[in-house]
N, CA, C and O atoms as a printed pandas DataFrame, in Angstrom:
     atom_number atom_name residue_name chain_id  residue_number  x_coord  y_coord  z_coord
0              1         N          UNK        A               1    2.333  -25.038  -20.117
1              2        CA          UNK        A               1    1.377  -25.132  -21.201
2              3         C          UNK        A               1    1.036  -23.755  -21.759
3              4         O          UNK        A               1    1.047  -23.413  -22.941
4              5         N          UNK        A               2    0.744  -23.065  -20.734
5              6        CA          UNK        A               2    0.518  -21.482  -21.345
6              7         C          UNK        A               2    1.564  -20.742  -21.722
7              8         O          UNK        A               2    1.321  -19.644  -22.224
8              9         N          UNK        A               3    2.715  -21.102  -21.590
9             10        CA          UNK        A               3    3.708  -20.716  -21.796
10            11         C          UNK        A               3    4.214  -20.851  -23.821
11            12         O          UNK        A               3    4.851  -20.174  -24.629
12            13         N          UNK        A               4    3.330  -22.329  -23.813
13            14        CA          UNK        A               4    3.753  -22.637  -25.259
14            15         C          UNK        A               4    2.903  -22.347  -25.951
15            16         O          UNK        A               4    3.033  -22.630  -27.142
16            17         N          UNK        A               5    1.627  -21.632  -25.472
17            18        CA          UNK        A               5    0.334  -21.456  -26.502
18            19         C          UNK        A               5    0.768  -19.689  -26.776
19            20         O          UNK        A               5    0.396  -19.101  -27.793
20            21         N          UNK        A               6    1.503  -19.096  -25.812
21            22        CA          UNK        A               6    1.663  -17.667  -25.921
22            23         C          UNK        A               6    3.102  -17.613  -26.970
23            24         O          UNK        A               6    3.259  -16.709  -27.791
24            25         N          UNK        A               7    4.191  -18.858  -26.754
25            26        CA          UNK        A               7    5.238  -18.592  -27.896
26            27         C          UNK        A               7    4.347  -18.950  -29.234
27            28         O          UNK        A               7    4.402  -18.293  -30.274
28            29         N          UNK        A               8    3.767  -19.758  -29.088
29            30        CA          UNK        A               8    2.791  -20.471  -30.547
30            31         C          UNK        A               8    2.400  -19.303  -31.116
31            32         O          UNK        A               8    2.584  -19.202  -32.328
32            33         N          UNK        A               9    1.794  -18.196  -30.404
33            34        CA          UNK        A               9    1.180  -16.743  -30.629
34            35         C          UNK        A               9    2.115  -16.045  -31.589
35            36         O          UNK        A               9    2.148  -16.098  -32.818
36            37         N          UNK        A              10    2.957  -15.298  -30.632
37            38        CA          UNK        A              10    4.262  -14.748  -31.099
38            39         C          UNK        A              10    4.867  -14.981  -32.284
39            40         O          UNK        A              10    5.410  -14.244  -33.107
40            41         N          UNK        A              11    4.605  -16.532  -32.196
41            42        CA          UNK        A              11    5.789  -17.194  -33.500
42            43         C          UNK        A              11    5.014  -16.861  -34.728
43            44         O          UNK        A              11    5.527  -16.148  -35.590
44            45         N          UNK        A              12    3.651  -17.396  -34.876
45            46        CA          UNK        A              12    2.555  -17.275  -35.844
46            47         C          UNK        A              12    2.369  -15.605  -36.673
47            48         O          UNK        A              12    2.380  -15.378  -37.882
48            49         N          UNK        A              13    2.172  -14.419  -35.285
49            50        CA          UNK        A              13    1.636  -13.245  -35.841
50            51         C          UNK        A              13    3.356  -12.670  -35.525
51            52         O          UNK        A              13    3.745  -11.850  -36.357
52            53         N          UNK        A              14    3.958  -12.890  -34.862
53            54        CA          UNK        A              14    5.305  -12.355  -35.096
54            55         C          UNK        A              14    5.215  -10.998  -34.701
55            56         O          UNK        A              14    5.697  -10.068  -35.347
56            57         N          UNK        A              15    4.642  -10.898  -33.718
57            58        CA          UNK        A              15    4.079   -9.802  -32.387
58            59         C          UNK        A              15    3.969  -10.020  -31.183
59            60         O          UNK        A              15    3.306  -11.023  -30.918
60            61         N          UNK        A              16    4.532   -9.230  -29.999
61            62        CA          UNK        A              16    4.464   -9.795  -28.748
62            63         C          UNK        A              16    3.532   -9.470  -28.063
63            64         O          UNK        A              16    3.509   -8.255  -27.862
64            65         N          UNK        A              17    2.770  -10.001  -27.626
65            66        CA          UNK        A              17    1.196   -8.666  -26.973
66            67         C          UNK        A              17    1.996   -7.898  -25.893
67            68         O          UNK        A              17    3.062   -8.158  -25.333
68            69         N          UNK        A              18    0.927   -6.629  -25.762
69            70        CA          UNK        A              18    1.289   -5.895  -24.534
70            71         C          UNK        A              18    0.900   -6.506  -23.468
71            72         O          UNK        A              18    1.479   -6.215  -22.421
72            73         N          UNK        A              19    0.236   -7.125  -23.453
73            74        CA          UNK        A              19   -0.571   -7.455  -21.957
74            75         C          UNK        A              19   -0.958   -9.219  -22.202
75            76         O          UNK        A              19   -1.262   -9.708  -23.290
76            77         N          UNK        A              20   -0.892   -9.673  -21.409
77            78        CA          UNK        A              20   -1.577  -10.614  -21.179
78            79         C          UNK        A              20   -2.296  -11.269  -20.188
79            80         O          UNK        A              20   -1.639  -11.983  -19.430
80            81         N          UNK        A              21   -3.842  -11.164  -19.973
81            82        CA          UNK        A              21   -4.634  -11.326  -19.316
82            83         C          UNK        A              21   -4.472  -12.968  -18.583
83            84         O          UNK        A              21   -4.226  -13.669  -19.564
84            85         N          UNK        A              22   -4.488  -13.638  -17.680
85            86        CA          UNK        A              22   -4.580  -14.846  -17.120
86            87         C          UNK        A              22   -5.260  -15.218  -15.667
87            88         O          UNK        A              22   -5.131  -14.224  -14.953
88            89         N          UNK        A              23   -5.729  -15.950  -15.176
89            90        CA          UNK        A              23   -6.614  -16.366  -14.012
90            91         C          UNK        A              23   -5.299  -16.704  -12.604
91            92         O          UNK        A              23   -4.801  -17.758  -12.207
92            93         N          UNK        A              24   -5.135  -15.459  -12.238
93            94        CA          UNK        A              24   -3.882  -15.884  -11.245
94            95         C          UNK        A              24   -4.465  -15.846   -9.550
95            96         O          UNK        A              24   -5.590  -15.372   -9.393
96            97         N          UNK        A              25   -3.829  -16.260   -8.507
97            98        CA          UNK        A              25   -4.354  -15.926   -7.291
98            99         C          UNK        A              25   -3.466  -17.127   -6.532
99           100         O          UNK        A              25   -2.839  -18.091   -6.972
100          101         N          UNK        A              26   -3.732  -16.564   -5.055
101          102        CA          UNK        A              26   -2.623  -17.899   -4.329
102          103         C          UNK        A              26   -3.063  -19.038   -4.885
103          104         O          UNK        A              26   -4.072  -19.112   -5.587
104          105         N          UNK        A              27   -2.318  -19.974   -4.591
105          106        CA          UNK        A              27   -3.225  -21.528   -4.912
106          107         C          UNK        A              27   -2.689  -21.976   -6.894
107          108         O          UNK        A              27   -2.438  -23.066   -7.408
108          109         N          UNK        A              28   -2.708  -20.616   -7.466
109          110        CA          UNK        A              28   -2.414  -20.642   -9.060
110          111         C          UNK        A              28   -2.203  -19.062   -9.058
111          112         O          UNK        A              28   -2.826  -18.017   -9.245
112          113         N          UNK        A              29   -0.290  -19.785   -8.566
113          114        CA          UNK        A              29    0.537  -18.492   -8.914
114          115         C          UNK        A              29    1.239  -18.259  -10.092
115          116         O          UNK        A              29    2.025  -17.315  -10.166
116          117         N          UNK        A              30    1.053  -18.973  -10.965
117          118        CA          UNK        A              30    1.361  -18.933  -12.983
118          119         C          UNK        A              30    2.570  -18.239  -12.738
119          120         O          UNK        A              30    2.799  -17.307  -13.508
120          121         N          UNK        A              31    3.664  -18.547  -11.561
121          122        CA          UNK        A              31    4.951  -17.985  -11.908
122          123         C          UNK        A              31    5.307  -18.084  -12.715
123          124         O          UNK        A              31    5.548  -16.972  -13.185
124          125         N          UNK        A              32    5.662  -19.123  -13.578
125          126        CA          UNK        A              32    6.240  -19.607  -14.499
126          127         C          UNK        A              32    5.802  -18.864  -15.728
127          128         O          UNK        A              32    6.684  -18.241  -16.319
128          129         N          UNK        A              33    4.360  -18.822  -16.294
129          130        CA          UNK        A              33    3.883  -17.606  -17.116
130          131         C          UNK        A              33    4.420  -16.244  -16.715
131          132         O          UNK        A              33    5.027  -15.575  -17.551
132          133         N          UNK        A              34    4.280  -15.916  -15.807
133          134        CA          UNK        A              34    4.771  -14.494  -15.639
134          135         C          UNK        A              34    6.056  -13.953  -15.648
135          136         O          UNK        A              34    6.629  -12.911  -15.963
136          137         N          UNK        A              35    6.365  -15.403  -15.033
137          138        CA          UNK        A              35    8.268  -14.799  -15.287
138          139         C          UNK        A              35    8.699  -15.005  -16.850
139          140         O          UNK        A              35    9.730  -14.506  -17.299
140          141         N          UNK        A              36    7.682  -15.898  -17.735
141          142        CA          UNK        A              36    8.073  -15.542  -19.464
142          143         C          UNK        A              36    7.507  -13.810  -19.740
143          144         O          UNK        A              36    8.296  -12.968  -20.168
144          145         N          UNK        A              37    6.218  -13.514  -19.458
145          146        CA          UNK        A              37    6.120  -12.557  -19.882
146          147         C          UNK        A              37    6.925  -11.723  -19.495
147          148         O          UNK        A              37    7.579  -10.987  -20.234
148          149         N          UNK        A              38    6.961  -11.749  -18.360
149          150        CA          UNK        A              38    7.775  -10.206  -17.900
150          151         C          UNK        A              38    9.746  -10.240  -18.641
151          152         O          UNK        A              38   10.454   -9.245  -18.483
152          153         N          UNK        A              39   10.110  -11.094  -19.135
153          154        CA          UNK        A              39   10.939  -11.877  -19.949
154          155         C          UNK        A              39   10.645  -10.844  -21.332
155          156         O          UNK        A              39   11.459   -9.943  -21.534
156          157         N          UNK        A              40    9.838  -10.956  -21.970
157          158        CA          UNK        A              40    9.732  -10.256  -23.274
158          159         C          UNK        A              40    8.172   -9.372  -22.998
159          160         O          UNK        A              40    7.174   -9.151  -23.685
160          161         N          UNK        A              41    8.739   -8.941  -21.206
161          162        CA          UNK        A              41    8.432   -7.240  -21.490
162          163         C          UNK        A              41    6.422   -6.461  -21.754
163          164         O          UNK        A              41    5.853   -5.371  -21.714
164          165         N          UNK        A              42    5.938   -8.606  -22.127
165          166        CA          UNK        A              42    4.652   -8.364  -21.538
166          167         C          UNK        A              42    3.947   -7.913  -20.387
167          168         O          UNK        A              42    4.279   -8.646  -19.456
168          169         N          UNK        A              43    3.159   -7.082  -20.023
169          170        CA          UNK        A              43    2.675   -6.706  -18.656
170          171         C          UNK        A              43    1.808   -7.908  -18.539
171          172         O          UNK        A              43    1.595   -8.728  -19.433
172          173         N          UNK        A              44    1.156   -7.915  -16.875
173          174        CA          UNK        A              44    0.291   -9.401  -16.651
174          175         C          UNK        A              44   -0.928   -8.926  -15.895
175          176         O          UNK        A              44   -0.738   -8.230  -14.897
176          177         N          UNK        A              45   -2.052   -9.200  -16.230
177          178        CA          UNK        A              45   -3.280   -8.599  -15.584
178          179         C          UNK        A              45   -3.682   -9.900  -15.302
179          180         O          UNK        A              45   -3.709  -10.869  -16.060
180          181         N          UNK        A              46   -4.077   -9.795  -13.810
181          182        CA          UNK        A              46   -4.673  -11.242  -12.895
182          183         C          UNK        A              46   -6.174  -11.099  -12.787
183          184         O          UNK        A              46   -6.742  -10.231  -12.124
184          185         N          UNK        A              47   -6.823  -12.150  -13.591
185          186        CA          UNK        A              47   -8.440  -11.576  -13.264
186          187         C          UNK        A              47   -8.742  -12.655  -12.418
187          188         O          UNK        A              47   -8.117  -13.704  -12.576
188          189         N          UNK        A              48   -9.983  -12.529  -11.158
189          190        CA          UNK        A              48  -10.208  -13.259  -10.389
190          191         C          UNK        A              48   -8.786  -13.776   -9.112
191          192         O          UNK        A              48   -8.252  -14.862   -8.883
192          193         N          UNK        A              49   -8.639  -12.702   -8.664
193          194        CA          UNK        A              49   -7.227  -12.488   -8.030
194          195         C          UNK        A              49   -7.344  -12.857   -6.887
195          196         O          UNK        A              49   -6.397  -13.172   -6.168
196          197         N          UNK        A              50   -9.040  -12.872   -6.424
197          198        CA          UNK        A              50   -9.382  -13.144   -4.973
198          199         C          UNK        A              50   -9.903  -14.892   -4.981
199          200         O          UNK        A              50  -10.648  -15.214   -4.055
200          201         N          UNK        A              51   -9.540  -15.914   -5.941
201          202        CA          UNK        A              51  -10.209  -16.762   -5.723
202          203         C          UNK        A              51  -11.593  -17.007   -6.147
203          204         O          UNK        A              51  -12.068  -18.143   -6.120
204          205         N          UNK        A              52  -12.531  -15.554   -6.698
205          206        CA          UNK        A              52  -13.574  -15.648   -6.514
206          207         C          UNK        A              52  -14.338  -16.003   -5.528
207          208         O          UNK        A              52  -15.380  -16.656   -5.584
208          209         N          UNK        A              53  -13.636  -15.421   -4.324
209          210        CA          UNK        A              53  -13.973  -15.395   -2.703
210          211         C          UNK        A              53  -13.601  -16.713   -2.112
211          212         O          UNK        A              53  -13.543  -16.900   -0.897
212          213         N          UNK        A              54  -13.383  -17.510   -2.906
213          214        CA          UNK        A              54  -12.503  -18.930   -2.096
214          215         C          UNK        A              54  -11.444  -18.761   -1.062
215          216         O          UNK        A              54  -11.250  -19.557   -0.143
216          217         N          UNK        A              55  -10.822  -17.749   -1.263
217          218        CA          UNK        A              55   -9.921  -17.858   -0.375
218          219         C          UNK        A              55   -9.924  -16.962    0.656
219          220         O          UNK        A              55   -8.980  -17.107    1.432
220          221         N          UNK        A              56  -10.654  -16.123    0.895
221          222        CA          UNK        A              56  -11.051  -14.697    1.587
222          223         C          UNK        A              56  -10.478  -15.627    3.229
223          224         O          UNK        A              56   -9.549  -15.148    3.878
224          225         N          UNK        A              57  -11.041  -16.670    3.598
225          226        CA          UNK        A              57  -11.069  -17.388    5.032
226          227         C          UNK        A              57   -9.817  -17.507    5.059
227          228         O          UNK        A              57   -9.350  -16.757    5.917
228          229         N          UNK        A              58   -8.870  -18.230    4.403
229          230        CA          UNK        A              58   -7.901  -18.280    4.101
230          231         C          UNK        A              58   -7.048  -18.237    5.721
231          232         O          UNK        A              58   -6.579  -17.114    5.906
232          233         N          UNK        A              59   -6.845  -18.940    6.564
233          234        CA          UNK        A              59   -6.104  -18.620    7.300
234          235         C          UNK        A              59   -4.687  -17.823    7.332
235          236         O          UNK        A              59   -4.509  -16.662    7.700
236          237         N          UNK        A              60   -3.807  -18.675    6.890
237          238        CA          UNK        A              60   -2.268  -17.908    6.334
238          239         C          UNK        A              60   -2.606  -16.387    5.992
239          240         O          UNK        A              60   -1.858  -15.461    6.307
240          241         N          UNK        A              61   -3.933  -16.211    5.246
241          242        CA          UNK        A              61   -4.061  -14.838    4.655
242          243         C          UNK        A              61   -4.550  -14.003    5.601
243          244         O          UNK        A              61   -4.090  -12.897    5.885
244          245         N          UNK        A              62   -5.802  -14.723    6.250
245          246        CA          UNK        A              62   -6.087  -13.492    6.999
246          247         C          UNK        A              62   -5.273  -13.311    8.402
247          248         O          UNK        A              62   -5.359  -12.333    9.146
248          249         N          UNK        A              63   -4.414  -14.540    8.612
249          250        CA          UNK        A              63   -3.167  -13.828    9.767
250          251         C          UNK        A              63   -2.477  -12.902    9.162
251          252         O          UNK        A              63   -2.168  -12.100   10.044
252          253         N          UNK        A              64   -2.053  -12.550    8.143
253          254        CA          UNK        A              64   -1.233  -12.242    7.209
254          255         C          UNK        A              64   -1.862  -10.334    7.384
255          256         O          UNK        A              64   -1.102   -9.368    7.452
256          257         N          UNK        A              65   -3.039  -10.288    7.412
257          258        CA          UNK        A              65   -4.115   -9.354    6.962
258          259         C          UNK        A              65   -3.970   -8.927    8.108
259          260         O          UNK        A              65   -3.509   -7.791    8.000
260          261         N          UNK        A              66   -4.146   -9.283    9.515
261          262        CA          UNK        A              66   -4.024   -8.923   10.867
262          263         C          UNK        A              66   -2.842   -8.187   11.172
263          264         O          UNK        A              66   -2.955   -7.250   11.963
264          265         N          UNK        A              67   -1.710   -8.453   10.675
265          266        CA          UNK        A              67   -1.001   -7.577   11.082
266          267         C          UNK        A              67   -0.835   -6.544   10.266
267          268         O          UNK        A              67    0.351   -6.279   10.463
268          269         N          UNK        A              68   -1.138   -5.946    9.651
269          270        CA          UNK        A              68   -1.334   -4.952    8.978
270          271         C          UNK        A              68   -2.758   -4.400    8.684
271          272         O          UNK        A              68   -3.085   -3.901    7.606
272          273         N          UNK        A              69   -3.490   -4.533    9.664
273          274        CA          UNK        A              69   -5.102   -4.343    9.945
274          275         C          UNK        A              69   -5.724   -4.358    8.512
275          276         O          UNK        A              69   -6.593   -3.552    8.180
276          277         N          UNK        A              70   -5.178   -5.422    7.598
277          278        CA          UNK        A              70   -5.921   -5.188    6.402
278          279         C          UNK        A              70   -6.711   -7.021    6.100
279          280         O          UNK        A              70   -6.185   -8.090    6.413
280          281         N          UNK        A              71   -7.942   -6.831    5.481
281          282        CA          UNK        A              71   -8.013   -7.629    5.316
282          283         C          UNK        A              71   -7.529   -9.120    4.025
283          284         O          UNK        A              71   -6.907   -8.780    3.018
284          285         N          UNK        A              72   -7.855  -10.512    4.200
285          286        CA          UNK        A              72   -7.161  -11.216    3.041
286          287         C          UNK        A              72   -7.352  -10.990    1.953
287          288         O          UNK        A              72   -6.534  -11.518    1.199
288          289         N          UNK        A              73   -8.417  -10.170    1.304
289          290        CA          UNK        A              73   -8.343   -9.582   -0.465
290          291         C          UNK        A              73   -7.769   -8.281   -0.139
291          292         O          UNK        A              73   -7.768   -7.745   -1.248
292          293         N          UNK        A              74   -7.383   -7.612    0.506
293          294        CA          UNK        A              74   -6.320   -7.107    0.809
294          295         C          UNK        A              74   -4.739   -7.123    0.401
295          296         O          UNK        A              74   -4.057   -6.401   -0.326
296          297         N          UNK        A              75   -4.496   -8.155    1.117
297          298        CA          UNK        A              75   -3.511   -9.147    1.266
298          299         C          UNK        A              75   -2.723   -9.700    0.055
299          300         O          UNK        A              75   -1.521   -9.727   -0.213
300          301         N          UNK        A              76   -4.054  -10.216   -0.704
301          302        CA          UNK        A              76   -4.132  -10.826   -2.109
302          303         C          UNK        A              76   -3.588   -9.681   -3.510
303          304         O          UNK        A              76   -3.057   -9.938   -4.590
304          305         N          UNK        A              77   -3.877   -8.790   -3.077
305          306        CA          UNK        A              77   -4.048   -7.964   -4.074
306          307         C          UNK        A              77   -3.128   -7.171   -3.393
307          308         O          UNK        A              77   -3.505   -6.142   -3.954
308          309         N          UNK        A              78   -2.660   -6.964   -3.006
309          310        CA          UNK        A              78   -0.908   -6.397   -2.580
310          311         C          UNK        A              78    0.133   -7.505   -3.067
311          312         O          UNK        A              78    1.157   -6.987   -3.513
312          313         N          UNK        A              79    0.131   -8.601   -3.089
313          314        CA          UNK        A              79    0.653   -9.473   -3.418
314          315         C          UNK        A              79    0.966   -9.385   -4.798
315          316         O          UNK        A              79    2.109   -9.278   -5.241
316          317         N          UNK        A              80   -0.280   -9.443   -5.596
317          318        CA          UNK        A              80    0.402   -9.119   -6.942
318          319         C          UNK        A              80    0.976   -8.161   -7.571
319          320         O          UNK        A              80    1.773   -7.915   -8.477
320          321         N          UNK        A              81    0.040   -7.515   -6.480
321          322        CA          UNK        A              81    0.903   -5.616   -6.778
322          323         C          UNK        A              81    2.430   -5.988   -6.784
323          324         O          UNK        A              81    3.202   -5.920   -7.741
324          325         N          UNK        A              82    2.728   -6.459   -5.304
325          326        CA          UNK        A              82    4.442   -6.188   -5.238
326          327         C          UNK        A              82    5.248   -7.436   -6.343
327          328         O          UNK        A              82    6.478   -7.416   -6.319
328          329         N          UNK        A              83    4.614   -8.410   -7.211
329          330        CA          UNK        A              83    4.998   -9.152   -7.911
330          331         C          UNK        A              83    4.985   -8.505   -9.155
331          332         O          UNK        A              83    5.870   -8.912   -9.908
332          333         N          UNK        A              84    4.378   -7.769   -9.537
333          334        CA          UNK        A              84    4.623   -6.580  -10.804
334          335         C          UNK        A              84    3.353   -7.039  -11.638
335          336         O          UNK        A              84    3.586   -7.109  -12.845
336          337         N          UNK        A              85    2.263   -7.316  -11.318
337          338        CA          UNK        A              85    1.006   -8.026  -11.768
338          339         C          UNK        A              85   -0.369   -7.319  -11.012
339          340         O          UNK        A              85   -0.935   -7.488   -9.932
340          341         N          UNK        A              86   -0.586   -6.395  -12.249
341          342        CA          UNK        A              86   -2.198   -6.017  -12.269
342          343         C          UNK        A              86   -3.216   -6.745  -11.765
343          344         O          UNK        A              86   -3.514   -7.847  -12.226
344          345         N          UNK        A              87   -3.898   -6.124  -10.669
345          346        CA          UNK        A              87   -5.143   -7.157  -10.357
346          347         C          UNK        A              87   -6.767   -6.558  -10.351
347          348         O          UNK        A              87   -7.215   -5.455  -10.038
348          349         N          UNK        A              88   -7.360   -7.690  -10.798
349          350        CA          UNK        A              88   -8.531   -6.667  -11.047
350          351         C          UNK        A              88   -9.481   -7.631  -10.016
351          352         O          UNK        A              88   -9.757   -8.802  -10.276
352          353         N          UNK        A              89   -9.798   -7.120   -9.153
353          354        CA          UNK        A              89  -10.882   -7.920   -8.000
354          355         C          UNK        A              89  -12.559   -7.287   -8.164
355          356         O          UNK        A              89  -12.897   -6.117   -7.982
356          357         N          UNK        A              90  -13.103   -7.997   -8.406
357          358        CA          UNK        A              90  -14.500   -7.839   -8.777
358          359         C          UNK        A              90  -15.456   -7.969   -7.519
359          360         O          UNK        A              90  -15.388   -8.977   -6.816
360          361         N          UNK        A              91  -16.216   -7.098   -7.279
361          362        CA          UNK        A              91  -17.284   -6.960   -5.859
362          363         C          UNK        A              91  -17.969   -5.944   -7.335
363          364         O          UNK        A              91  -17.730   -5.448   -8.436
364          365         N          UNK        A              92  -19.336   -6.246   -5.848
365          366        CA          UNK        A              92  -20.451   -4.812   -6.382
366          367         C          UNK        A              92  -20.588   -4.067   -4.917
367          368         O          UNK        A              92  -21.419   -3.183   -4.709
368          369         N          UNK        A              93  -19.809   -4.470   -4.097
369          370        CA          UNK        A              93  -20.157   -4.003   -2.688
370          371         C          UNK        A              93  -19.151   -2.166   -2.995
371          372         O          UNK        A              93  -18.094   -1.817   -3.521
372          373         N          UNK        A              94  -20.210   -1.557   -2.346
373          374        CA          UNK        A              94  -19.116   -0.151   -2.131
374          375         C          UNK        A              94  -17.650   -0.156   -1.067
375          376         O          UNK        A              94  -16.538    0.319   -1.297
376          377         N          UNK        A              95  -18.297   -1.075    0.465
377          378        CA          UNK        A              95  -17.229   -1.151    0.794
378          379         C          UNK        A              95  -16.024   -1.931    0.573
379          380         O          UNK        A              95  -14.997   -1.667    1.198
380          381         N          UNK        A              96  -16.080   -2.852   -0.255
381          382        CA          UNK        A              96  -15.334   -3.990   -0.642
382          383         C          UNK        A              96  -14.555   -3.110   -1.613
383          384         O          UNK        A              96  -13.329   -3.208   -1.667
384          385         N          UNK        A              97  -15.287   -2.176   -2.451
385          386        CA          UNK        A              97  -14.284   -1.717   -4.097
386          387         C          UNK        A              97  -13.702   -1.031   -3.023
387          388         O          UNK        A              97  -12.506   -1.282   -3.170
388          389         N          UNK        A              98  -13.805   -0.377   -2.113
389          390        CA          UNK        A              98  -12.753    0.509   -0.959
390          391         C          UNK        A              98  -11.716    0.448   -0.629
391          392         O          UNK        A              98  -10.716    1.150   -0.781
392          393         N          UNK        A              99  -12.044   -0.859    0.087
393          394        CA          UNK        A              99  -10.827   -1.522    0.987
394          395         C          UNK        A              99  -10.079   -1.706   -0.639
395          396         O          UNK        A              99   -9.197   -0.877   -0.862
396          397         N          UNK        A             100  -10.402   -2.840   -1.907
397          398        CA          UNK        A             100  -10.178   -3.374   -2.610
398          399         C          UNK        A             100   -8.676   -2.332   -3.691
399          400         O          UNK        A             100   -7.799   -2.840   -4.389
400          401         N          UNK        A             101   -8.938   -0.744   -3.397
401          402        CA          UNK        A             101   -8.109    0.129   -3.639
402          403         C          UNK        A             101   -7.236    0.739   -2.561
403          404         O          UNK        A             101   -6.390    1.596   -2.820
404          405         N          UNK        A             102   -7.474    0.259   -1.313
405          406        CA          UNK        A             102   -6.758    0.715   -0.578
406          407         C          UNK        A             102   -5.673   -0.419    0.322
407          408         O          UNK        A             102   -5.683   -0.882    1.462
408          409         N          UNK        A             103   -4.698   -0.564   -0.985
409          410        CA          UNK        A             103   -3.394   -1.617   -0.398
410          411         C          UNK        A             103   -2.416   -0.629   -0.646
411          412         O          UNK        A             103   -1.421   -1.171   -0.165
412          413         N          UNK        A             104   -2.024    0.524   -1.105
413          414        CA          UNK        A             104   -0.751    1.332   -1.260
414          415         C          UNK        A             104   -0.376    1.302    0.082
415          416         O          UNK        A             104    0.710    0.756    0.281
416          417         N          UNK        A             105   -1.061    1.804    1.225
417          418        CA          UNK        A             105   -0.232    1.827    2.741
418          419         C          UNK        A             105    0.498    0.790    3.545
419          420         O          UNK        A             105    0.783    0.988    4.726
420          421         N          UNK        A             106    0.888   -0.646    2.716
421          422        CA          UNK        A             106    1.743   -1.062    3.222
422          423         C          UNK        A             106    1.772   -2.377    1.908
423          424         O          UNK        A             106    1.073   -2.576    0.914
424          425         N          UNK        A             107    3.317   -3.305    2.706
425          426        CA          UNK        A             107    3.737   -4.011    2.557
426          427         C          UNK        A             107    4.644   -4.945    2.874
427          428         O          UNK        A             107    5.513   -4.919    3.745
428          429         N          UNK        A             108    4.262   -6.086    1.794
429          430        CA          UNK        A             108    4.518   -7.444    2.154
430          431         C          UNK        A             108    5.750   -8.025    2.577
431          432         O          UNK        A             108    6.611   -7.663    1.776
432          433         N          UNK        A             109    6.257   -8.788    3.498
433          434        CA          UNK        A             109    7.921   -8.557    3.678
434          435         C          UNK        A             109    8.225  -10.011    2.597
435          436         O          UNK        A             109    7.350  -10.796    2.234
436          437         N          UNK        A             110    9.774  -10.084    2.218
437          438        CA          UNK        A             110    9.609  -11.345    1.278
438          439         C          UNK        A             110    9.066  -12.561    1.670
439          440         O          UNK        A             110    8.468  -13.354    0.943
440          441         N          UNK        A             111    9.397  -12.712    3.325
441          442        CA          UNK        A             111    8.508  -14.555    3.881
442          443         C          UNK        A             111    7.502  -14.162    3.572
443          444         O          UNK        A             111    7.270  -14.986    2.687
444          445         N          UNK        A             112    6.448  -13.373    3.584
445          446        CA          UNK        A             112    5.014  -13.338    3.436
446          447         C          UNK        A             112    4.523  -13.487    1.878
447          448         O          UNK        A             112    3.523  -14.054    1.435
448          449         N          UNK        A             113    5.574  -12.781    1.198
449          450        CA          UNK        A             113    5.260  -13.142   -0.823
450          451         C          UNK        A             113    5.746  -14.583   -0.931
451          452         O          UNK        A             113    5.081  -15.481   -1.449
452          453         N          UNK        A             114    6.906  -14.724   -0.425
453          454        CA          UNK        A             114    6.960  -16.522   -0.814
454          455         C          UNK        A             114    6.212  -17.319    0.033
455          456         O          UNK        A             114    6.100  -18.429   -0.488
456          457         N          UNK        A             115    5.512  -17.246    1.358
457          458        CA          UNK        A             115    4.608  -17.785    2.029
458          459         C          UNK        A             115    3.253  -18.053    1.043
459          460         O          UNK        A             115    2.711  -19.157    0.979
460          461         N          UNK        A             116    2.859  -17.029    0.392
461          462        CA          UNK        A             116    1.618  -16.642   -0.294
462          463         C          UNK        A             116    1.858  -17.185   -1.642
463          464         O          UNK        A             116    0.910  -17.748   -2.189
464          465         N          UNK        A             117    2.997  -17.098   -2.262
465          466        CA          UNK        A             117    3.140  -17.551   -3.694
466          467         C          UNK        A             117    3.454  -19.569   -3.352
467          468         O          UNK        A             117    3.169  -20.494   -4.112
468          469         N          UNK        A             118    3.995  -19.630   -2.202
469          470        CA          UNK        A             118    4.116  -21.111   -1.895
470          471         C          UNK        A             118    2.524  -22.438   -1.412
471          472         O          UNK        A             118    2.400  -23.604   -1.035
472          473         N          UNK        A             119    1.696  -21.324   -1.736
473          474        CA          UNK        A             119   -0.123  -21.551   -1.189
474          475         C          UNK        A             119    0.166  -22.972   -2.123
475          476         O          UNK        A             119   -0.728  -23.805   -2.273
């Protein structure tokens, strides 16, 4: 569906956006959107990446989080990282925006991205 409201776009102004913003996270992995954008070269920014804390308990995730002493918005947000998808995770906590920037020190092996994209 989003797929045909973003060609509907395109076709109309006859411009491809740079970016396109969408509500992604395990559970609603909008592969299918993303693999069009990234197709014609749109970047993809995931807002609400954590569920909006729904999924933080997340078993699969936070085993996932354990071995790499990180926790599941952690987890989450490495995930889209290594899928080529911007994530923007929203806290007001200081330690949360912390952890929330600190996923560069590792990563996901492929069972764990298709484990996580298969939610």
């Amino acid at each position: 569906m989003h797929c045909l409201r973003l060609q509907s776009l395109i076709q109309t102004v006859n411009v491809f956006p740079a970016m396109n913003q969408i509500k992604s996270r395990p559970q609603l992995s909008q592969r299918q959107l993303i693999d069009y954008c990234f197709q014609h070269n749109i970047r993809v920014t995931a807002y609400s990446p954590l569920g909006s804390g729904s999924l933080i308990g997340n078993p699969t995730l936070v085993d996932i989080g354990k071995k790499y002493e990180k926790s599941s918005a952690q987890v989450m947000i490495r995930w889209q990282i290594q899928r080529g998808v911007v994530a923007i995770p929203k806290s007001t906590k200081r330690d949360r925006l912390r952890d929330n920037i600190n996923v560069f020190d590792f990563s996901l092996t492929e069972q764990e991205m298709k484990t996580i994209e298969e939610m």
